[in-house]
N, C-alpha and C positions, 0 to 999 in steps of 0.2 A: 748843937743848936737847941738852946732852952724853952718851951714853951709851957705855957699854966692848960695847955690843951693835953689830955692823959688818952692814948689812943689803945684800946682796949682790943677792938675788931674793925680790921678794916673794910669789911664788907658792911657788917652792918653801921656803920658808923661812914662808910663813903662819901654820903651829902654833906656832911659837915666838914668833911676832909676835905673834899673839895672847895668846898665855901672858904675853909681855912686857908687855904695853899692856892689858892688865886691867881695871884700874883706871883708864885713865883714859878722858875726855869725847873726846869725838867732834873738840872742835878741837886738840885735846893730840896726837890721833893723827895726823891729818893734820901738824899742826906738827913732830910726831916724825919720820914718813915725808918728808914735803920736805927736812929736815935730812939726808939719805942719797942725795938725787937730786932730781929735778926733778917737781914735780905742776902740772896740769894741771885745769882743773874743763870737763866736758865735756855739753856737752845733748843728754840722752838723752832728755827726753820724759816719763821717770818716774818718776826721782826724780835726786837732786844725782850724780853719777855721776865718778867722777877717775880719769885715764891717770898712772899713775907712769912715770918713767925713771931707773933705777941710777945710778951712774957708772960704773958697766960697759953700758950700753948697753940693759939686758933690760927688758922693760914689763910694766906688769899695770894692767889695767881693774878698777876696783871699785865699790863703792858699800857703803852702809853698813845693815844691814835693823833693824828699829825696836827691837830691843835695843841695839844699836851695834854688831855683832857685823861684821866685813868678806864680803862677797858676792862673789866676784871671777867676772870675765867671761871666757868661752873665747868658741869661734867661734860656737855656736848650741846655748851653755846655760849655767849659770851654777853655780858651786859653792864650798862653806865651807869 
């Protein structure tokens, strides 16, 4: 999936990500985001949960809440 969008971090770069990826399904987004780096699907226990890695090295834990909207993980709490 080609896009002129170059996603750097996805944490700080989130609102735009979001903004970007609107419209689409939950597998479109992941397939979009693995296309920029490396994902990972990770058992958390609670629901489908994915470690991204840049190709600049940076990571973000997320998961996805039942709009499809992204959830991302910090150390001991979680935020949109």
């Amino acid at each position: 999936m080609q896009s002129s969008f170059v996603l750097i971090d996805l944490v700080s770069q989130r609102h735009a990500v979001r903004k970007y990826l609107r419209d689409y399904d939950t597998a479109a987004k992941l397939e979009w985001i693995a296309a920029h780096g490396s994902i990972r699907t990770v058992n958390s226990g609670f629901r489908e949960t994915y470690a991204f890695e840049s190709r600049l090295g940076l990571t973000a834990g997320f998961f996805f809440d039942d709009l499809g909207d992204f959830v991302f993980l910090g150390d001991h709490y979680t935020f949109q």
